[in-house]
C-alpha positions as CSV (number, residue, x, y, z in Angstrom):
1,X,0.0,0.0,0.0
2,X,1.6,3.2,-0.7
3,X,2.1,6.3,2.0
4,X,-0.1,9.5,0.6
5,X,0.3,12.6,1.5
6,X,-2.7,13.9,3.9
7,X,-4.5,16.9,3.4
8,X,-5.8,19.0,6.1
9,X,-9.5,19.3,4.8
10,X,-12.3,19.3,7.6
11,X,-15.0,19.9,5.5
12,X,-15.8,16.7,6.3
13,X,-14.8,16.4,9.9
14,X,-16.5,17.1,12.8
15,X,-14.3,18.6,14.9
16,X,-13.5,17.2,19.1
17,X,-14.7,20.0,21.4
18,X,-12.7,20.7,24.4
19,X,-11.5,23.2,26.8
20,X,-8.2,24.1,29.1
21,X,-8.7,22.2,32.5
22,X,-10.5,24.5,34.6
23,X,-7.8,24.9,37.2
24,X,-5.6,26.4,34.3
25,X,-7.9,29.1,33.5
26,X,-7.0,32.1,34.5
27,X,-9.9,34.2,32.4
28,X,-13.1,34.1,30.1
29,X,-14.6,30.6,29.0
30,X,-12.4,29.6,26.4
31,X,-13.8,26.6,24.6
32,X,-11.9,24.9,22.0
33,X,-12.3,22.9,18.7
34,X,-9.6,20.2,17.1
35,X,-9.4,18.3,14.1
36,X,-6.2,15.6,14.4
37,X,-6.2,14.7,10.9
38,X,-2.8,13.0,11.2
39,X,-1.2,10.5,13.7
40,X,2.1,8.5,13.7
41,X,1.5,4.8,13.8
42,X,3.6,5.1,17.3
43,X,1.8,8.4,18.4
44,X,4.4,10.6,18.3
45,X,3.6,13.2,16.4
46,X,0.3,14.7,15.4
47,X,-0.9,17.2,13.4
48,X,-4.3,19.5,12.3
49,X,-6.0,22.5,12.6
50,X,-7.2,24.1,16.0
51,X,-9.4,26.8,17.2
52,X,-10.3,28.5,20.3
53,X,-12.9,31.0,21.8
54,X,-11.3,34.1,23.9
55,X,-9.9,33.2,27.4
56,X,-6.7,32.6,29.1
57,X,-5.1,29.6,30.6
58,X,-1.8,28.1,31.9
59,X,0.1,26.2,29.4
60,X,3.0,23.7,29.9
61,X,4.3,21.8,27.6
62,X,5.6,18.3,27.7
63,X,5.8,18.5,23.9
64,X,7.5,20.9,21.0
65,X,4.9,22.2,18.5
66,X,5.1,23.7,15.7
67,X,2.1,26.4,14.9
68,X,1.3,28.3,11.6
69,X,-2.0,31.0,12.9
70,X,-4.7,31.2,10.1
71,X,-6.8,33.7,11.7
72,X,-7.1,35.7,14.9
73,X,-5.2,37.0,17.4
74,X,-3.2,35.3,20.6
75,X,-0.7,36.3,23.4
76,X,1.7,33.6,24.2
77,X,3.6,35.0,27.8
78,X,6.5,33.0,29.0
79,X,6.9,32.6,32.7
80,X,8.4,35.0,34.2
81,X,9.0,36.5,30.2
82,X,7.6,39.2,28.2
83,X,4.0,38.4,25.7
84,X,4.5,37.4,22.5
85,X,1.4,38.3,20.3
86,X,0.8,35.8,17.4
87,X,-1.7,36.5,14.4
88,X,-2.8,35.6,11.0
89,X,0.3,34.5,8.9
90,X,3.0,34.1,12.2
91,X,4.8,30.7,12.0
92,X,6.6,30.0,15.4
93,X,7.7,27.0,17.6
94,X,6.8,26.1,21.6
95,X,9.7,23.8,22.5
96,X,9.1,21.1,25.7
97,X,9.4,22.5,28.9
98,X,7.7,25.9,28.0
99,X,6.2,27.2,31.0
100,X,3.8,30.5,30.8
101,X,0.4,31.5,29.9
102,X,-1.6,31.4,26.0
103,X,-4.3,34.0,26.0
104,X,-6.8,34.1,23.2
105,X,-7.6,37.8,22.3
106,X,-9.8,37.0,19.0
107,X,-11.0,33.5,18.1
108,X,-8.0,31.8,16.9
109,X,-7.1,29.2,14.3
110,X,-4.2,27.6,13.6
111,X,-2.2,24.3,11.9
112,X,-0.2,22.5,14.6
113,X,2.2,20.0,14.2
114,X,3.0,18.0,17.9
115,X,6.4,15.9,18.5
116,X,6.4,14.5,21.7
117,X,9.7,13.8,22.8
């Protein structure tokens, strides 16, 4: 069977609804929406398209991510760091063992790509 490249369509998709565990947020009632559309056969690495309502939570990674934002507007603040603010068109990467806060200003949309080391 050959490998194929996978597209990230999710017209056909129905997304998995979700939010931050409630002891992480910090403000608002962000909800969120994902479609995984790819998964390594030893679950690794994942990839697709995510979207969140505005809030703010704690983050921590375990993992290094790659993100590419589609549309909207976040604030990624390392600990103890100044904010990064993110929108349509920034490319940027959280590596494992990032510590800090994501805050969604305006719904947000984005391609990720997940390693877990």
């Amino acid at each position: 069977m050959p490998i194929l490249p996978v597209p990230f369509d999710i017209t056909e998709i129905a997304p998995e609804k979700g939010a931050p565990d409630p002891a992480r947020v910090l403000s608002g009632k962000p909800r969120n929406r994902v479609w995984n559309l790819y998964s390594s056969p030893d679950g690794k690495f994942f990839s697709g398209i995510w979207e969140s309502e505005p809030g703010e939570w704690r983050i921590e990674y375990t993992e290094h991510e790659f993100c590419h934002i589609l549309e909207g507007v976040s604030r990624i603040t390392p600990a103890g760091g100044e904010p990064m603010t993110v929108r349509q068109g920034d490319a940027f990467v959280i590596p494992a063992g990032f510590k800090g806060v994501w805050e969604v200003v305006e719904r947000t949309r984005k391609h990720y790509a997940i390693y877990e080391a």
